[in-house]
C-alpha positions in Angstrom: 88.2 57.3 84.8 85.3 59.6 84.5 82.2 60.1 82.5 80.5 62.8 80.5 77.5 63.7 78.7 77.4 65.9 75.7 74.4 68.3 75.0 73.1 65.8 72.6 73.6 62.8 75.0 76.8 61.0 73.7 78.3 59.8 76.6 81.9 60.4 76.9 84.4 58.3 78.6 87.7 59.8 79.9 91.0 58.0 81.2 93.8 60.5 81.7 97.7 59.6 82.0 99.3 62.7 82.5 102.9 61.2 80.8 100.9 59.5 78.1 102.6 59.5 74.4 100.4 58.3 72.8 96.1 59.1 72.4 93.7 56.7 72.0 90.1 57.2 71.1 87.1 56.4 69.4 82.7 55.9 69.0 81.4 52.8 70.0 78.3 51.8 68.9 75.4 49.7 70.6 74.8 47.7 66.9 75.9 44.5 65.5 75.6 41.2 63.5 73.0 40.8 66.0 70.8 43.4 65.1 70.4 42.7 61.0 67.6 40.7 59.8 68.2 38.0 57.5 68.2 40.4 54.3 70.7 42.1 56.0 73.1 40.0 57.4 76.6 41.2 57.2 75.2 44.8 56.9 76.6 46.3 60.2 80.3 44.9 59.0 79.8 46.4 55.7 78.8 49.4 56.9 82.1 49.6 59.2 84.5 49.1 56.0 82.8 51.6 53.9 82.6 54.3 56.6 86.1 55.1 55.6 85.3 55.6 51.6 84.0 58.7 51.5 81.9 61.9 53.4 80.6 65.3 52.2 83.7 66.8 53.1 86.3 64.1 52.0 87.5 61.0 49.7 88.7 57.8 50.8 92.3 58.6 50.2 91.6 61.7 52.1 90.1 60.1 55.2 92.8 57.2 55.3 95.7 59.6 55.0 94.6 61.8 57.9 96.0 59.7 60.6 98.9 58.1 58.5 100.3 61.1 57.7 101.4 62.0 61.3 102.3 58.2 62.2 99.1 57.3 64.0 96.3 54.8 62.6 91.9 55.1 61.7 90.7 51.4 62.2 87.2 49.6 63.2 86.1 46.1 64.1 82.3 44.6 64.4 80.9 42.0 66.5 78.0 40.7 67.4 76.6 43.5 69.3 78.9 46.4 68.7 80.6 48.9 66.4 83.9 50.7 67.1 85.7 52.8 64.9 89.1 54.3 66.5 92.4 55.8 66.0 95.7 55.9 67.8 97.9 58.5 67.4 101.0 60.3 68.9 99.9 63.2 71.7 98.6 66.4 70.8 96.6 65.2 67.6 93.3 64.7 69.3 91.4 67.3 67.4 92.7 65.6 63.8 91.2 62.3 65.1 87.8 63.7 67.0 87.4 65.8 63.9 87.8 63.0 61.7 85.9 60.4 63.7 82.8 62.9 63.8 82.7 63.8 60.2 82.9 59.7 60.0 79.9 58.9 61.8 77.9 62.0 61.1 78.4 62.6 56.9 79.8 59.3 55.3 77.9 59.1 51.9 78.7 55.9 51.0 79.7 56.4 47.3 78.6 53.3 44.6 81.8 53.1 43.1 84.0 52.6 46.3 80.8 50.6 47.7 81.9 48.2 44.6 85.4 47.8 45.6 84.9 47.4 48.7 82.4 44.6 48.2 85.2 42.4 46.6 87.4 43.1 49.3 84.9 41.9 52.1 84.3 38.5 49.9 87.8 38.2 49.6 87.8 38.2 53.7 85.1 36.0 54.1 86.8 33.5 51.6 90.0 34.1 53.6 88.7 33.3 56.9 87.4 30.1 55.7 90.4 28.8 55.6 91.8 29.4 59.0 89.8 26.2 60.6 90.7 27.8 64.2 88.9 30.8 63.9 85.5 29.4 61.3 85.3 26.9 63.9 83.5 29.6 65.8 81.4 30.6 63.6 80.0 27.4 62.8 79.3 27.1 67.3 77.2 30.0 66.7 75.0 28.7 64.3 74.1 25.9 65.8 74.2 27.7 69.6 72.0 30.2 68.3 69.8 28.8 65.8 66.9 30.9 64.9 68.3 33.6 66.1 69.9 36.6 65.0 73.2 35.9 67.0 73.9 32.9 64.8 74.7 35.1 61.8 78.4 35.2 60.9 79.6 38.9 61.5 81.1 39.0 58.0 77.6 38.2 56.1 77.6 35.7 53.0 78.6 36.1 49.7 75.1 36.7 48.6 73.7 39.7 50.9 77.1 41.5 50.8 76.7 41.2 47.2 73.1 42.9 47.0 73.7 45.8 49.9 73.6 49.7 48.1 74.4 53.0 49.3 71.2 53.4 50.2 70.9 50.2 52.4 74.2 51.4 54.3 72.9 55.2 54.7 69.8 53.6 56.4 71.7 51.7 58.6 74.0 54.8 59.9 71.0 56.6 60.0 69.0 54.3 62.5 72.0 52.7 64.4 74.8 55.5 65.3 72.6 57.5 67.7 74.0 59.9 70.2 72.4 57.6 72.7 73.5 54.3 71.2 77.1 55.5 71.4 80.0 56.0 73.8 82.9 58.3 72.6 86.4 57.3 74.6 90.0 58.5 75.1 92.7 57.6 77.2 95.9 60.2 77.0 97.4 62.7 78.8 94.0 65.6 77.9 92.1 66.1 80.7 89.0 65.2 81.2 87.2 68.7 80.8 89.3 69.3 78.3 88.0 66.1 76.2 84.4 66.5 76.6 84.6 70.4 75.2 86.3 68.9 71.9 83.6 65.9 71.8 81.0 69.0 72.3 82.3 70.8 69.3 83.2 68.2 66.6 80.3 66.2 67.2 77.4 69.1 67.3 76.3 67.4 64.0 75.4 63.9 65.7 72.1 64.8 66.4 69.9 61.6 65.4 66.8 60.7 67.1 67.5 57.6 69.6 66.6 53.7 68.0 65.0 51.6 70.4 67.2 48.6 70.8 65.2 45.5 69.9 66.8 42.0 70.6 65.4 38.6 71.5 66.8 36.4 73.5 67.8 32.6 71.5 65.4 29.6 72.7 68.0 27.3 73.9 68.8 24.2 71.7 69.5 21.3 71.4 72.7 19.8 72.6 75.1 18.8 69.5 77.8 16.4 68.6 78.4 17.3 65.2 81.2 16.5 62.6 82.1 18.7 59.4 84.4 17.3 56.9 87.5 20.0 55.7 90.4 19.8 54.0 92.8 19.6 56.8 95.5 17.5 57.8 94.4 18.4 61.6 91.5 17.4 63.3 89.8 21.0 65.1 87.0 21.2 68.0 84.6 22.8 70.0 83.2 22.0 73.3 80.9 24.4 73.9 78.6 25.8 77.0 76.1 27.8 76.6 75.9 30.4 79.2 73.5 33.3 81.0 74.3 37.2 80.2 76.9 40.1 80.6 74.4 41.0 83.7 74.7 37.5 85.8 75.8 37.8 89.3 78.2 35.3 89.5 80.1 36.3 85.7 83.3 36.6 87.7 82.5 33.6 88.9 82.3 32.0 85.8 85.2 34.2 84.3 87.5 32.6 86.7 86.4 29.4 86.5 87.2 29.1 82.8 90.5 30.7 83.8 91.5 28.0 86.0 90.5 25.5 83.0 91.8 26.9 79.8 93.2 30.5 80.3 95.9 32.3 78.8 98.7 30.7 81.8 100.9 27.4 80.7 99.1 26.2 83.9 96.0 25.7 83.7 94.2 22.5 83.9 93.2 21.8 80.4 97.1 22.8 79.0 98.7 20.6 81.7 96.3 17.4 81.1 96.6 17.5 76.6 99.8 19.7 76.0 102.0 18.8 78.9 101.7 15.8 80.3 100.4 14.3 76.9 101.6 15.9 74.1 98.6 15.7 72.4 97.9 19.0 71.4 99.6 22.1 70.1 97.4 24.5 71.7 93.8 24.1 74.1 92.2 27.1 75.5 89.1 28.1 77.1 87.6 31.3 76.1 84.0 33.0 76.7 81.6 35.4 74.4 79.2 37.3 76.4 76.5 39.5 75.0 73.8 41.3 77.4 71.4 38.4 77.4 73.6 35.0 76.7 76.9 33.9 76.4 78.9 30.6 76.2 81.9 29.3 77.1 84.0 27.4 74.2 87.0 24.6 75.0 89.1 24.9 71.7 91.8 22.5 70.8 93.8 21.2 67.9 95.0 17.4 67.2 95.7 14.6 65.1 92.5 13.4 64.2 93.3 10.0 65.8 93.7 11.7 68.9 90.5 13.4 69.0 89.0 11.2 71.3 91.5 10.7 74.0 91.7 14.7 74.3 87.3 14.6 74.2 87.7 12.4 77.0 90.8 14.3 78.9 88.6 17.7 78.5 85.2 15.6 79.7 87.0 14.6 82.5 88.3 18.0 83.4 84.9 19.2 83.2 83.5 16.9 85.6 85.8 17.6 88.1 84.6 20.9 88.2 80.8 20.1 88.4 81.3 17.6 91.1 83.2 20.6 92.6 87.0 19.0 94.2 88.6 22.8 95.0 90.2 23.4 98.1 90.4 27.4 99.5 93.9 27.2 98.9 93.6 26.2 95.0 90.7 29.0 94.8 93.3 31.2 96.8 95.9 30.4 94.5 93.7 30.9 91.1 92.1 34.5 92.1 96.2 35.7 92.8 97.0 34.5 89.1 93.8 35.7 87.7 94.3 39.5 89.4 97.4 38.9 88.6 96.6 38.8 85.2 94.1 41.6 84.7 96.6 43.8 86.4 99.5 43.1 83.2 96.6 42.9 81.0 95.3 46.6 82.1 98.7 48.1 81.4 97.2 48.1 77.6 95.7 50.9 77.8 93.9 50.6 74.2 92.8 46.9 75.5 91.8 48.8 78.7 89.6 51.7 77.7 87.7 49.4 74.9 86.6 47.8 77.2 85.9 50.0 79.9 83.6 51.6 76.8 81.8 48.4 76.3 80.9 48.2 79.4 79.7 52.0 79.8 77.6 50.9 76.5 76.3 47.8 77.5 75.9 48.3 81.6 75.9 51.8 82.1 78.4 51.6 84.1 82.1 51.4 84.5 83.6 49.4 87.7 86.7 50.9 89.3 90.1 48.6 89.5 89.7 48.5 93.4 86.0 47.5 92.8 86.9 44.2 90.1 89.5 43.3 92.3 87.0 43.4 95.7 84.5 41.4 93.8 87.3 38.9 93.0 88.0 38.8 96.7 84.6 38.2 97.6 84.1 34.9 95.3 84.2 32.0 97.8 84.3 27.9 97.3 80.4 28.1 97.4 80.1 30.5 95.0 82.7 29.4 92.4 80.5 25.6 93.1 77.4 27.7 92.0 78.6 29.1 88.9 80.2 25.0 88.0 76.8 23.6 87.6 77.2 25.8 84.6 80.1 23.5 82.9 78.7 20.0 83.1 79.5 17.3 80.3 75.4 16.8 80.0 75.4 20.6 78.8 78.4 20.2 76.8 77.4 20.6 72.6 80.9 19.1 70.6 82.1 20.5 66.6 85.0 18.5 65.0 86.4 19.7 62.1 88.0 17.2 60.2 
């Protein structure tokens, strides 16, 4: 992995596989939900699905036919504190997609009759994901998490602010968020990395905006919650939630493997063996984290039959304190950091997975840590250390959504 800078300070981040097939790449951007103000909310989302409708040099059709028509893919995603748009495509195509990806982020004009379109295509999604319980459940932790803040807003926006935003609103927003410095451009593929950086150089000579200064407050903590919404669903979903410190926290892996050992992505982990396999109660459990550069939380998601909602509350409490009265023996923490390396080892062989994230962190830290150096932090966590980073899951800090 290596990095580069461009002339006009977009950093450029390289991962070369010589007998690659396929190239990926793209710009990620240091702006999100988390950066609109109320007026804007949904803004940075908007902005990513109408990047693709239309640039001085080319039409909508234009720009989503210029990776399908030699079998490869132009796609974005938003979250809370970032912008990505990519492409995949087989080798030897990079200049089509750097050339494409620049004249994205430099000269979309945002046109008011694909803006319209487009508007009733983002309502549609926000109405759509309503109604998949398991994932609005989410949404509805960060509100209440985050409240006050603008980390509670729902990436997608409302009904009402996508419905006001214009082309100017979104011009203003590429204009002040995709920076040179706010961005990382990365590939992974069989180009070297000299070779990369020279193409970045040329197609993106026209990304020459002055630098934002990133402004984001960190949310007051509130209030812990135990809070019931009524749906229409025959199944009963929740959300035990923790509210944790930032992307920058010492003891992160820590943490990471902690809620690995609980509710990660192995059949045996704690939280699967206790409701799924020994109980039958649930369908799925899971333990998964969101971490931004100044707070993150932890979330215990599971599914039931509403009448079992309380035996699996209790079953998950009790897991949880068994963790922050801290009954882990070296040979269990052994066991767990061998799974979990085991893990990010399978998981790195995605190499789109792999770079994204490598990029985030290049965005967000400034740095990108080597496989040897993730796994020697891993090595390093000890019982002590793992019972530092418990006293952040405790039932007294746990805030609980059912939707029912």
């Amino acid at each position: 992995m290596e990095c580069g800078v461009t002339s006009n300070g977009l950093r450029v981040l390289v991962h070369t596989v010589p007998s690659a097939n396929v190239e990926c790449c793209g710009i990620m951007v240091n702006a999100g939900s988390r950066d609109e103000d109320c007026r804007r909310e949904g803004l940075a989302h908007f902005v990513e699905h109408t990047l693709f409708k239309g640039t001085s040099k080319r039409r909508a059709w234009h720009i989503l036919n210029r990776m399908e028509s030699v079998g490869g893919e132009l796609n974005a995603y938003t979250n809370k504190e970032e912008t990505t748009v990519y492409t995949v495509a087989p080798s030897g195509h990079f200049d089509r997609s750097c050339e494409l990806l620049a004249d994205i982020v430099v000269n979309s004009e945002f046109p008011c009759n694909e803006l319209e379109k487009e508007r009733d295509v983002v309502c549609d999604e926000i109405d759509s994901y309503r109604d998949v319980p398991s994932e609005m459940i989410f949404d509805e932790v960060d509100e209440r998490l985050w409240k006050g803040s603008t980390l509670s807003h729902n990436v997608l926006g409302t009904k009402s602010t996508v419905g006001r935003f214009t082309s100017k609103d979104c011009q203003e927003w590429l204009n002040e968020m995709f920076t040179p410095a706010n961005s990382v451009f990365y590939y992974t593929g069989a180009m070297s990395p000299c070779s990369v950086i020279k193409k970045v150089e040329k197609y993106f000579a026209g990304y020459d905006r002055a630098d934002r200064k990133i402004n984001r407050s960190t949310p007051d903590c509130t209030e812990i919650y135990f809070d019931r919404m009524k749906i229409d669903s025959h199944q009963c979903h929740a959300a035990e939630t923790f509210r944790l410190p930032g992307l920058s926290y010492e003891l992160m892996p820590e943490i990471n493997l902690l809620c690995n050992i609980l509710g990660g992505s192995g059949m045996n982990s704690r939280l699967n063996v206790s409701l799924r396999e020994k109980r039958g109660l649930v369908y799925t459990v899971d333990m998964s984290t969101s971490i931004c550069t100044d707070v993150g939380s932890a979330t215990v998601y599971f599914g039931c039959d509403p009448k079992d909602f309380n035996k699996c509350h209790q079953l998950v409490s009790k897991e949880i304190d068994a963790f922050s009265s801290f009954k882990i023996s070296q040979r269990t923490l052994d066991a767990a950091k061998r799974q979990y390396m085991g893990q990010l080892v399978v998981g790195s062989e995605n190499r789109e997975s792999m770079i994204m994230g490598c990029a985030r962190s290049q965005l967000l830290k400034g740095k990108v840590q080597s496989r040897k150096e993730i796994m020697d932090r891993l090595n390093a966590i000890t019982t002590e250390s793992l019972k530092e980073a418990s006293k952040w899951f405790s039932t007294d800090r746990m805030s609980t959504l059912i939707l029912v």
